[in-house]
C-alpha positions in Angstrom: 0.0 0.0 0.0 2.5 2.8 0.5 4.2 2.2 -3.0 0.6 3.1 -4.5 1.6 6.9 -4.4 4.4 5.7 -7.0 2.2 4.1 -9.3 -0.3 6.9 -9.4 2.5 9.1 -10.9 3.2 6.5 -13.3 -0.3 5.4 -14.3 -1.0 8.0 -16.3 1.9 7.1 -18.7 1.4 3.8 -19.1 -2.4 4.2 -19.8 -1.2 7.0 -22.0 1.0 4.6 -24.3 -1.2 2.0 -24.9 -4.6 4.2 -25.4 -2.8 6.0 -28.3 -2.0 3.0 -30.4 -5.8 2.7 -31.2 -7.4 6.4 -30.6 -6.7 9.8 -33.1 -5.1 12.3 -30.5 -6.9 15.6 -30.4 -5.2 19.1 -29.3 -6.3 20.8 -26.1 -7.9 24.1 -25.9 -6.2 26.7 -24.4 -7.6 28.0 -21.2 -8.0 31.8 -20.3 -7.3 32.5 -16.7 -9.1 35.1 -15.1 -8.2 35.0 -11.2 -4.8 36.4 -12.3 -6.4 39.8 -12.4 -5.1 41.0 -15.8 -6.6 37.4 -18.6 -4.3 35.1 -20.2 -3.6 32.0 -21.6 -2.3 30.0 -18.8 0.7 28.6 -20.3 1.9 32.1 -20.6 1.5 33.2 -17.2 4.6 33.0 -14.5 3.0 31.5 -12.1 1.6 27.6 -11.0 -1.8 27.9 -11.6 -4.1 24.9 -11.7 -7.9 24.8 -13.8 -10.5 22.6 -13.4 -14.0 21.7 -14.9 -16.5 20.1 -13.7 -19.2 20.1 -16.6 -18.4 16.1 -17.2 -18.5 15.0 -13.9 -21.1 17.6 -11.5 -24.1 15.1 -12.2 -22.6 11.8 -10.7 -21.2 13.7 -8.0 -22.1 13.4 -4.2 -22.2 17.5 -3.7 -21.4 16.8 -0.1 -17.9 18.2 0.3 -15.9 20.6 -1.5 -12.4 19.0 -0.7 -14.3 16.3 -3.5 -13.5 19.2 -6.1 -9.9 19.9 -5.0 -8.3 16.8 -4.1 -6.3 16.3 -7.3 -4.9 20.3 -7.0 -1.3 19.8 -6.8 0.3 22.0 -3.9 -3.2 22.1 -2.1 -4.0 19.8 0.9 -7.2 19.4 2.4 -8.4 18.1 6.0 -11.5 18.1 8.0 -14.2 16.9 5.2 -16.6 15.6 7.4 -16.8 17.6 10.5 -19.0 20.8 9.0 -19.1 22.1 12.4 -15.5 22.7 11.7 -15.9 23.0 8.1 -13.0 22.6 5.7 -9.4 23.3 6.3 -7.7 24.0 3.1 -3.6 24.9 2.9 -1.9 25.6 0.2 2.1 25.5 0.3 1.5 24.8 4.1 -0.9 28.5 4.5 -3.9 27.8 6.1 -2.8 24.9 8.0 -2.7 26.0 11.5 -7.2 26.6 11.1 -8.7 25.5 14.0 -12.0 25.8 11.9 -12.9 27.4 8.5 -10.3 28.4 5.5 -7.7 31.0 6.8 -4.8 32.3 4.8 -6.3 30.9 1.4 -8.6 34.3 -0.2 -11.9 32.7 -1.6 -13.4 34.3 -4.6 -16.9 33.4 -5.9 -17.9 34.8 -9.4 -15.5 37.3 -9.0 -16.4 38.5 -5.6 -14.6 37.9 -2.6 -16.3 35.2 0.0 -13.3 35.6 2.1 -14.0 38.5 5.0 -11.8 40.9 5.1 -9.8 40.0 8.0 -9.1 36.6 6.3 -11.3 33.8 7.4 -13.1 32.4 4.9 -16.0 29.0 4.5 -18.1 28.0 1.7 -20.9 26.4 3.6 -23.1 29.3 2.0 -22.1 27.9 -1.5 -24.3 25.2 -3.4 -21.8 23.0 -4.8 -24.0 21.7 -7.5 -23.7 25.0 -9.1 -19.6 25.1 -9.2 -18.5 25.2 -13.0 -15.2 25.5 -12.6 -12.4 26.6 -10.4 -8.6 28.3 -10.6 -6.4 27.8 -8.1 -3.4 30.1 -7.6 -0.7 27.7 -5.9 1.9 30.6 -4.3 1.8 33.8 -2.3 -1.0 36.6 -3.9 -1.2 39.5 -1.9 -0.2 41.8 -4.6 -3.6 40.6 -6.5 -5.8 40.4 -3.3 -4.4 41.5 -0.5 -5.0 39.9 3.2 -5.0 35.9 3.7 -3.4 35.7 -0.2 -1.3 32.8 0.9 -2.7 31.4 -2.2 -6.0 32.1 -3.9 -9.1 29.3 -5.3 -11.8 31.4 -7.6 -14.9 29.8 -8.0 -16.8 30.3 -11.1 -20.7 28.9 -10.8 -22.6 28.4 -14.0 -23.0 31.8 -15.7 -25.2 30.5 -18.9 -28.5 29.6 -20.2 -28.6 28.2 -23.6 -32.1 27.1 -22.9 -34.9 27.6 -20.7 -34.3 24.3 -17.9 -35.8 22.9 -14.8 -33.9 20.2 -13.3 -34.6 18.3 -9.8 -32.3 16.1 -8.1 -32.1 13.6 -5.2 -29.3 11.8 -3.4 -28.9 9.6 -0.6 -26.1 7.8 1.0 -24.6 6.3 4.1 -25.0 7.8 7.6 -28.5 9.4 6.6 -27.5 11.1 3.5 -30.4 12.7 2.1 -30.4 16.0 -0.5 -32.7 17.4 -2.4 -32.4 19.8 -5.3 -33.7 22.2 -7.6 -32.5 24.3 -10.6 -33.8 26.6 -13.2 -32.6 28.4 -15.7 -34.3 31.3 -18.3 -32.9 33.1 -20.9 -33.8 36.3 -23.1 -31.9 37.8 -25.6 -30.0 39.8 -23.0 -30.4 38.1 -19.7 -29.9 35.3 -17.8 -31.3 34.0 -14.6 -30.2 30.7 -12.7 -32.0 29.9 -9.5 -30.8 26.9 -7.3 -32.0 25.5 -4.3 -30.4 22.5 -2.1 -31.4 21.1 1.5 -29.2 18.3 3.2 -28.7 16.5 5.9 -27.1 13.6 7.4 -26.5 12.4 10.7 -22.8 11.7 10.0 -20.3 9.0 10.4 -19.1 9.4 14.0 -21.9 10.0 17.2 -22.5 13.5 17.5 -21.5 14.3 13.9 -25.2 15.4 12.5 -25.6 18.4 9.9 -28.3 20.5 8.0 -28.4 23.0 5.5 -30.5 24.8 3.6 -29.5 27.1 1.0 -31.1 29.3 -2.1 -28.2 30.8 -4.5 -29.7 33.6 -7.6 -27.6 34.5 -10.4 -28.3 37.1 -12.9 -25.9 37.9 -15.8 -27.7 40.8 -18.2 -26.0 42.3 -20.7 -27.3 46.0 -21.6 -24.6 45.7 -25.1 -21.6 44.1 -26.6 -19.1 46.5 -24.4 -21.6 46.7 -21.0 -22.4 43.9 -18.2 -23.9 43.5 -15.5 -23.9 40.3 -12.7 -25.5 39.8 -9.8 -25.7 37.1 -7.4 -27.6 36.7 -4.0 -27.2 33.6 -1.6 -29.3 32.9 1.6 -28.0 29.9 3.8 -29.8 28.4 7.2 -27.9 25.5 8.8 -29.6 24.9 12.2 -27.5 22.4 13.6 -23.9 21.4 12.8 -22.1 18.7 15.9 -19.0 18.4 16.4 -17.8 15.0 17.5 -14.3 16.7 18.8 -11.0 15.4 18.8 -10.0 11.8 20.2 -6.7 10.2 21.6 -5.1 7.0 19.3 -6.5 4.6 22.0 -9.6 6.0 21.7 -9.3 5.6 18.0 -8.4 2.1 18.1 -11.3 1.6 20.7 -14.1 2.5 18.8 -13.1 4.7 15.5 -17.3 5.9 15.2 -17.5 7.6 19.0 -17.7 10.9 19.7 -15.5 12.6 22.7 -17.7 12.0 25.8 -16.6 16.1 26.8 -18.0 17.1 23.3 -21.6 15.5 24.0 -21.7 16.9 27.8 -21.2 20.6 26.4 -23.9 19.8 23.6 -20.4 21.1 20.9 -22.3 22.3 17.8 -23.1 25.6 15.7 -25.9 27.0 13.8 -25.9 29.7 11.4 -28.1 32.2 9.6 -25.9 33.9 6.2 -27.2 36.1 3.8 -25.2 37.9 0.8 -25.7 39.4 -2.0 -23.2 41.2 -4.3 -22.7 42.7 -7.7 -20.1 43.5 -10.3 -20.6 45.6 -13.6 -18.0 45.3 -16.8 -17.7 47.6 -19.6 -15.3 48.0 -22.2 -13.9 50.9 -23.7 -12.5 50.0 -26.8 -10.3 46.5 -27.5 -7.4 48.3 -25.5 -9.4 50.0 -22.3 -11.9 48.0 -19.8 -12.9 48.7 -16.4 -14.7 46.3 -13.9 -16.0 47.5 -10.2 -18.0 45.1 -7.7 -19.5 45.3 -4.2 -20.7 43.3 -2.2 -22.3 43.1 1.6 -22.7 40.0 3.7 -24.2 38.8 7.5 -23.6 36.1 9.2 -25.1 35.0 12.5 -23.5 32.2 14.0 -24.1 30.4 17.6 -21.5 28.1 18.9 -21.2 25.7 21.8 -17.5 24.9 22.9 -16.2 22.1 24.8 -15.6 24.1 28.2 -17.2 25.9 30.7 -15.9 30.0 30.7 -17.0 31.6 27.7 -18.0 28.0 26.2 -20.8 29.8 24.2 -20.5 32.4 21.4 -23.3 34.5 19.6 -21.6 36.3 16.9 -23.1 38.6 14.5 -20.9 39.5 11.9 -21.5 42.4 9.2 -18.7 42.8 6.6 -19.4 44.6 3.2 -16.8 45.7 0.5 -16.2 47.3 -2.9 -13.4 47.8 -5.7 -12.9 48.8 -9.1 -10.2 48.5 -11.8 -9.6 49.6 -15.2 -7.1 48.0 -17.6 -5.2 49.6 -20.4 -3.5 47.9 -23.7 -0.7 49.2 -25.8 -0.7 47.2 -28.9 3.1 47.6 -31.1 3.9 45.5 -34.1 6.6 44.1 -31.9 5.1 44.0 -28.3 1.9 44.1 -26.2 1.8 45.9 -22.6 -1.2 45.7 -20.7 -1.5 47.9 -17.6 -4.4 47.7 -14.5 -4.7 49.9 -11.5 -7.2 49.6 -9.0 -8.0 49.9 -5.6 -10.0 47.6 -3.0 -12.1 48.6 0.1 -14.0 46.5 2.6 -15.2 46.6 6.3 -15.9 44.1 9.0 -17.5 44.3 12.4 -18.1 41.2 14.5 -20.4 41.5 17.8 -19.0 39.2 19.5 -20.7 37.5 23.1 -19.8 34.9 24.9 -21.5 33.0 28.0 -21.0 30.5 30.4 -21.3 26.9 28.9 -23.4 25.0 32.1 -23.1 21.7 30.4 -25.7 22.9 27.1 -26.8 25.6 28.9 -26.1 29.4 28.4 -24.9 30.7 31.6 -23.6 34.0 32.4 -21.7 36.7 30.3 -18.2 36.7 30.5 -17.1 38.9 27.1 -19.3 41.4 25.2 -17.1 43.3 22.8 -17.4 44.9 18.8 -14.6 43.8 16.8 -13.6 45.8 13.8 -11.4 45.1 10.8 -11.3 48.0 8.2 -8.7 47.8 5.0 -7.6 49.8 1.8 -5.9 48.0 -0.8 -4.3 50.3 -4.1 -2.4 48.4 -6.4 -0.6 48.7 -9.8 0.2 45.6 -12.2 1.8 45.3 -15.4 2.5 42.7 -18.4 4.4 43.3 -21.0 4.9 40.5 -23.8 7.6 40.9 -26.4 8.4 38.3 -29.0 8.5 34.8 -26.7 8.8 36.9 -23.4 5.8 37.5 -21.0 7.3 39.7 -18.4 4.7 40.5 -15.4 5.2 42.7 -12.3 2.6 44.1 -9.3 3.0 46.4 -6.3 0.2 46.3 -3.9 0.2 48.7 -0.7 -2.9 47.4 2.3 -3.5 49.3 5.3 -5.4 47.2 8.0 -6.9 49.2 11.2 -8.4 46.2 13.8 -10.1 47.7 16.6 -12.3 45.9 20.0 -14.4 47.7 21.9 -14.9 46.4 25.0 -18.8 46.5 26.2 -18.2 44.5 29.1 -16.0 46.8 31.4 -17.1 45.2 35.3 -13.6 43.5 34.7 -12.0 46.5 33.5 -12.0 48.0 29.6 -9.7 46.0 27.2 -10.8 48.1 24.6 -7.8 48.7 21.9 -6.8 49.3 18.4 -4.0 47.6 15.7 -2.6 48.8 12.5 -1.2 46.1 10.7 -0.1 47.4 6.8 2.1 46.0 4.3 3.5 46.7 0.8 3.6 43.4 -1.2 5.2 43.2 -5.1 5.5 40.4 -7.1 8.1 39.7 -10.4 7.6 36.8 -13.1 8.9 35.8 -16.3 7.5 33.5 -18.3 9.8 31.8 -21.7 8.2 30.2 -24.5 10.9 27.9 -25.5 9.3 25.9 -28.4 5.8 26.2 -29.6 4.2 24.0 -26.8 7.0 24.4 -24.2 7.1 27.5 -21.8 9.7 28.2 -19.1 8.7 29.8 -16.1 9.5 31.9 -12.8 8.7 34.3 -10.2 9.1 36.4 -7.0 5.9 37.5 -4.4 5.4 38.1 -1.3 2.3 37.4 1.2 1.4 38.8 4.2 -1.5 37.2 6.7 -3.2 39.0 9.8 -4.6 37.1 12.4 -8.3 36.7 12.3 -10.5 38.7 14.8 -11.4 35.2 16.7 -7.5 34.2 16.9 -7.2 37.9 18.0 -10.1 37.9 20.8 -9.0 34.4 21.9 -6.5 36.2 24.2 -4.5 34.6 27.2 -3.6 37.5 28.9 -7.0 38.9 29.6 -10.5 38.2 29.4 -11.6 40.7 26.9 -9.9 42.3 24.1 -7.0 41.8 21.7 -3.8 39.6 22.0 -1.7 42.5 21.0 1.3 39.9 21.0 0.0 38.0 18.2 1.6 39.3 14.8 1.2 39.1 11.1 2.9 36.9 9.0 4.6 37.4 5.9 6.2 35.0 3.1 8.4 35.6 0.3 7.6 33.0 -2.3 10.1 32.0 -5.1 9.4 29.5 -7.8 10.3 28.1 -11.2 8.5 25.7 -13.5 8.0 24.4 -16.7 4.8 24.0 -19.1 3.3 22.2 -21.7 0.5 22.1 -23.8 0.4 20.2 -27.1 -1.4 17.8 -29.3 -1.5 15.4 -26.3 -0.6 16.5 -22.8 -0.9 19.1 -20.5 1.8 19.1 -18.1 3.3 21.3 -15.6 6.4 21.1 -13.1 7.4 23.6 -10.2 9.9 24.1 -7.8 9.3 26.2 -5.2 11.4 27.3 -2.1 9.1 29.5 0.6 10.3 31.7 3.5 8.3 33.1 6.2 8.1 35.3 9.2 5.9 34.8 12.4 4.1 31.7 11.2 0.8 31.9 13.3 0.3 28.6 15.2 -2.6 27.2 16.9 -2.4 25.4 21.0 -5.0 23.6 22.7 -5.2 24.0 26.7 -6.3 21.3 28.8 -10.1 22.3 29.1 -10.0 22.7 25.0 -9.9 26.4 24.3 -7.8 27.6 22.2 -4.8 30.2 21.0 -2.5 31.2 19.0 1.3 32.3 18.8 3.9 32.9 16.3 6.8 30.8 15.1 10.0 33.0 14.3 10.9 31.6 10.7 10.3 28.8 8.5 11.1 27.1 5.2 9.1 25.6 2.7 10.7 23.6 0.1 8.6 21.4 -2.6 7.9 20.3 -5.9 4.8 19.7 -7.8 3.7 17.9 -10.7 0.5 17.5 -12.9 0.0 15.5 -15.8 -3.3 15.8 -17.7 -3.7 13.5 -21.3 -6.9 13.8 -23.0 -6.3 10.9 -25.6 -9.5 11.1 -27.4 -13.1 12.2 -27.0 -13.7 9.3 -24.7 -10.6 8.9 -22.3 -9.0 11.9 -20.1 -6.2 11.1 -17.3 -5.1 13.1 -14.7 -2.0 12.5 -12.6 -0.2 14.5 -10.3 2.3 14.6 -6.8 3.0 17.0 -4.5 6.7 16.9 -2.3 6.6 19.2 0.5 9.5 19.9 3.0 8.5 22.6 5.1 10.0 23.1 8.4 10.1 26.0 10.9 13.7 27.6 11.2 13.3 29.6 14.3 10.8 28.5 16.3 10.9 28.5 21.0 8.4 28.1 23.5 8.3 27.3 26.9 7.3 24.1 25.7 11.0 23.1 24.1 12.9 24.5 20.9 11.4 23.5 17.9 14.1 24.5 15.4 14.3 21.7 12.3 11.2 20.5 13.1 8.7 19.6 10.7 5.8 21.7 10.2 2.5 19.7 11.4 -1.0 18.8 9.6 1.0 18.5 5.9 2.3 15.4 4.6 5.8 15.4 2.7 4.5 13.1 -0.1 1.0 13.6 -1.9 0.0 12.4 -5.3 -3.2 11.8 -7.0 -4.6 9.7 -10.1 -8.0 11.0 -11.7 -9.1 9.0 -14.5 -12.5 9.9 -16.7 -14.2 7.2 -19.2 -17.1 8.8 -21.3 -19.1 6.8 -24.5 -21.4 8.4 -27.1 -24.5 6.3 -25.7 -24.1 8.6 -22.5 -22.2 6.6 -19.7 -19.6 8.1 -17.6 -16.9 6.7 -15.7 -14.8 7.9 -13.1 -12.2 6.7 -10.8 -10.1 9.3 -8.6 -7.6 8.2 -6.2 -5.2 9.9 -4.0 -2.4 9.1 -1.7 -1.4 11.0 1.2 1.8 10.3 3.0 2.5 10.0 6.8 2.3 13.6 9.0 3.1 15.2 11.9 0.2 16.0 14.3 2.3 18.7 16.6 4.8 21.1 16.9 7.4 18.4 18.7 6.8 16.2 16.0 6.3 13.5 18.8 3.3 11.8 16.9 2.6 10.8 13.4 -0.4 10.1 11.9 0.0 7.0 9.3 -0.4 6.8 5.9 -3.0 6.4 3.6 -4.8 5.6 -0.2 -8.0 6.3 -0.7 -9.9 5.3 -3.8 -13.1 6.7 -5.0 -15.8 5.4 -7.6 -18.1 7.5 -9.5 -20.8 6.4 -12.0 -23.6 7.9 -14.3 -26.1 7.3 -17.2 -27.4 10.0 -19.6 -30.7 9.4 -20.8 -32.5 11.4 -23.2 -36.0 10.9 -23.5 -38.8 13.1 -25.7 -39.0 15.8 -23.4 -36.7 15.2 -20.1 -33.2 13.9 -19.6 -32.9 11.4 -17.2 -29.4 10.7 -15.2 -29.3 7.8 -12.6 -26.1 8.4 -10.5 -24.0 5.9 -8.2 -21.2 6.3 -6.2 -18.8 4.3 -4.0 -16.4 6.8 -1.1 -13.3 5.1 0.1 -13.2 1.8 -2.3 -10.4 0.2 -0.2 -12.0 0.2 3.0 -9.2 2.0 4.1 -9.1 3.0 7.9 -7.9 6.4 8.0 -8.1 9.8 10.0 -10.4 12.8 8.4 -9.0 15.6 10.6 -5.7 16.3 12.9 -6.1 18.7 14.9 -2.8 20.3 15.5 -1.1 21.1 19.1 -4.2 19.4 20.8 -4.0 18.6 25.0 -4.2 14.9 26.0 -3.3 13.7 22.9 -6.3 14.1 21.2 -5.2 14.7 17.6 -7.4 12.6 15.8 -11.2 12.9 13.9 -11.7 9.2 12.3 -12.5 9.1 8.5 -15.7 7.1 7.4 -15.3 3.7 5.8 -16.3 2.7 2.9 -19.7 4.4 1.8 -22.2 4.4 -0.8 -24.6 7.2 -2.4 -26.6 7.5 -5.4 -29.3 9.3 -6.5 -31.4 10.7 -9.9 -31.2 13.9 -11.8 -34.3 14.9 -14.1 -33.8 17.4 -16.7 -36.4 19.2 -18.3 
């Protein structure tokens, strides 16, 4: 079993050779990549960028995680799929790793809006995953594009077009109480579009005290007013009543009974519930073929009520209120000999958490212990510029952000922690890209990241009750990286080396009762390389491969807990790689089999305990059928083909030894799809 990860990197090649002795190769479309602010092809670009599309494969999916959509992403690792009181925790080159909950250091962008709150948490619970399209993934340090919490971006792009007027309804079930239900629509004129979905699921999970429920309604409407104007605008409500969380659980307890939740987590009654509504706009228009300008805005609130695993301040109410806006406005100079494209633009948003917390009697709200308005304001200007002469693409970006985080203490009977925090940062970014031969492109770069703490990190402070941790600092990276592309008649392909440093890594520690907080690490480095392979040998077959080495270890790094210099940083394997192969036949059958290997990894800072190993194999299957007036599509599904025994979650630093959140076994789902 652990020489599988070798033979997914090879697989690809060996079904490449003999596929091509019988099939007619066909050449693969370029792809335009918008997340990189200013559009181009993406072999051009100097940077590791990843695409995917999901227009083959969203029908015979499960829709029940969105680590199911990223887990072939070179250079992006993914835990905590199953606990969605915890929700996802995605890293990318090792940022975002320390999250004790949500997405943190990674920006989120959703149809060209930012889901990510300004102070650099993000989630995608709110996001119907049935309506995901497709999705670029930035693999490197992007503050000079985005700012705050760039340690590497993933733009989500949900279906934008109606050819025809539709109505689709689906159903799924699965393991564990599965059930989702779902509905679609989609009208057209000769100028607008307007997609409606609607999903509700639940399931009462795979480990006691796992159980979730969502509800969500997502609106898009794209209307064009000519060929140079646009207009989009989506809206997205999302009710999730009850989401447990089974809590961490020593290896004994593992080994004891893999399914049980942590008797501490069940006394407390550990779960959250959340209200979210958003709604958000952008507008397009083009000037000519060599001017454009783009502005969006957006406003967003989120009320969330969470029960922790301890007593003092074990229960949150948070409101949260965070709205933004920016604009941008290209400009083209078009030579005989050389292209330079110019954009300048400037970003704004504004976040203000009211934050309570209470007394957790066992369940029960108890008294107030912290009642306090946390603010995070920022300004963003940047400047970026691509110039392409003959085979060069030269690219370049200075961003300035100026952060003010401010608390306002409300609950002064133990004194006022009020207090305020300017945290800016000037961030540039330098990138070449060579193409050598026709198909062959020679790559590299330089950018730099910076990351502020989130306001919860912030208000969980251990020197008063109230307030900010003033102690806790930003951190900041300086990424460098060169690669190597390809894109011919019958691969895609793409290699990158990557060497990372940073400053003041922000880590996560559990105390005994199961609060936690956060501290920085002096320095680290992050060494790695990653690999993708996608062949496409003919209308029918498509193979993707790829692996993942990551060395990242922090350089500089006491605490009264020991010196942690050398050590390896936790909650990222050193070895990932993935195999994703696609079978599709006229008559309307599709095939899929994705599997991914995921090498052995620290669970803490000591790098006393590993967690082991592990292969997971995944089966998807659908059937079109096209009837007079409705398309039917019967889907089945298969999680975990192997039966492997495996943990979902680590969660990093934690007291007593409780790293671990057991995976499911295997699992089954299926479901129908009509089409109208």
């Amino acid at each position: 079993m652990k020489y599988l990860h070798i033979l997914f990197v090879f697989a690809g090649f060996i079904v490449s050779t003999h596929a091509q002795q019988d099939t007619i190769i066909e050449k693969l479309d370029p792809v335009l990549v918008k997340s990189f602010r200013i559009e181009t092809i993406k072999e051009k670009l100097p940077a590791s960028i990843t695409v995917k599309d999901f227009t083959l494969s969203q029908n015979s999916r499960q829709q029940l995680s969105f680590n199911d959509y990223l887990i072939d992403v070179p250079g992006l690792f993914a835990l905590n799929a199953s606990n969605y009181s915890q929700d996802l925790r995605v890293s990318i080159r090792g940022f975002g790793a320390r999250s004790s909950f949500g997405i943190r250091g990674v920006k989120i962008m959703v149809d060209g809006i930012p889901e990510t709150t300004p102070d650099g948490q993000g989630q995608i619970d709110n996001l119907n995953l049935g309506a995901i399209k497709t999705i670029e993934v930035i693999r490197g340090p992007s503050s000079v594009l985005y700012g705050n919490a760039s340690g590497g971006v993933i733009s989500i792009n949900t279906l934008d077009t109606v050819n025809e007027n539709y109505l689709n309804f689906g159903i799924t079930s699965g393991n564990y109480g599965m059930q989702q239900y779902q509905f679609a629509t989609g009208l057209q004129n000769e100028n607008t579009n307007l997609l409606l979905q609607a999903n509700h699921l639940k399931t009462s999970g795979y480990r006691d005290f796992s159980g979730f429920e969502n509800t969500n309604f997502n609106a898009r409407i794209f209307h064009a007013f000519s060929n140079r104007s646009q207009l989009n605008l989506v809206l997205n409500y999302t009710n999730s009543p009850f989401a447990q969380d089974p809590g961490g659980i020593a290896i004994d307890t593992v080994n004891e009974n893999r399914r049980q939740a942590r008797q501490r987590n069940v006394d407390f009654g550990t779960e959250e519930s959340i209200k979210q509504f958003k709604i958000g706009a952008n507008y397009n228009y083009k000037f000519s073929t060599l001017a454009k300008f783009n502005t969006y805005a957006f406003f967003a609130t989120r009320d969330f009520y969470g029960k922790l695993p301890f007593e003092f301040g074990g229960v949150i109410d948070l409101d949260r209120n965070y709205f933004g806006h920016g604009s941008n406005i290209d400009f083209s100079t078009k030579k005989e000999r050389y292209t330079n494209k110019i954009q300048v633009g400037y970003e704004v948003a504004f976040q203000n958490d009211f934050r309570q917390r209470f007394r957790n009697l066992e369940s029960i709200q108890g008294e107030k212990t912290l009642d306090q308005n946390e603010i995070f304001n920022t300004f963003g200007f940047y400047i970026l510029d691509q110039f392409e002469i003959n085979k060069f693409l030269l690219s370049s970006g200075l961003r300035y952000d100026s952060n003010l985080l401010k608390a306002e203490d409300n609950f002064i009977e133990n004194g006022d922690d009020s207090g305020r925090i300017n945290l800016s940062a000037f961030n540039i970014s330098l990138g070449a890209n060579y193409n050598v031969l026709d198909n062959h492109y020679l790559f590299g770069n330089i950018s730099t990241s910076f990351e502020t703490p989130v306001l919860n990190e912030l208000s969980s402070n251990p020197f008063s009750n109230g307030g900010f941790n003033e102690g806790l600092e930003a951190q900041k990276a300086t990424n460098y990286e060169i690669g190597y592309k390809l894109n011919n008649k019958k691969t895609q392909a793409e290699l990158v080396f990557f060497y990372i440093k940073t400053k003041n890594d922000i880590v996560p520690l559990e105390l005994e009762d199961g609060s936690n907080f956060f501290r920085n690490a002096g320095r680290s480095n992050r060494k790695g390389a990653e690999l993708s392979i996608t062949n496409k040998f003919n209308e029918h077959i498509k193979v993707n491969t790829s692996y993942t080495y990551s060395d990242f270890r922090y350089k500089d790094y006491v605490t009264s807990d020991g010196v942690f210099d050398g050590n390896t940083l936790p909650a990222i394997p050193k070895h990932r790689a993935s195999l994703n192969s696609i079978y599709t036949s006229k008559k309307g059958l599709f095939v899929q089999l994705q599997g991914s290997y995921v090498g052995a990894l620290y669970v803490n800072d000591s790098n006393s305990v590993k967690d082991q190993a592990y292969t997971i194999l995944n089966l998807r299957l659908k059937q079109t059928i096209k009837l007079k007036t409705l398309t039917l599509v019967p889907f089945l599904g298969v999680n975990n083909v192997l039966d492997e025994t495996y943990n979902d979650n680590i969660r990093i630093n934690a007291f007593g030894g409780r790293y671990f959140e057991p995976a499911a076994r295997a699992n089954i789902y299926g479901g129908l799809r009509l089409l109208l």
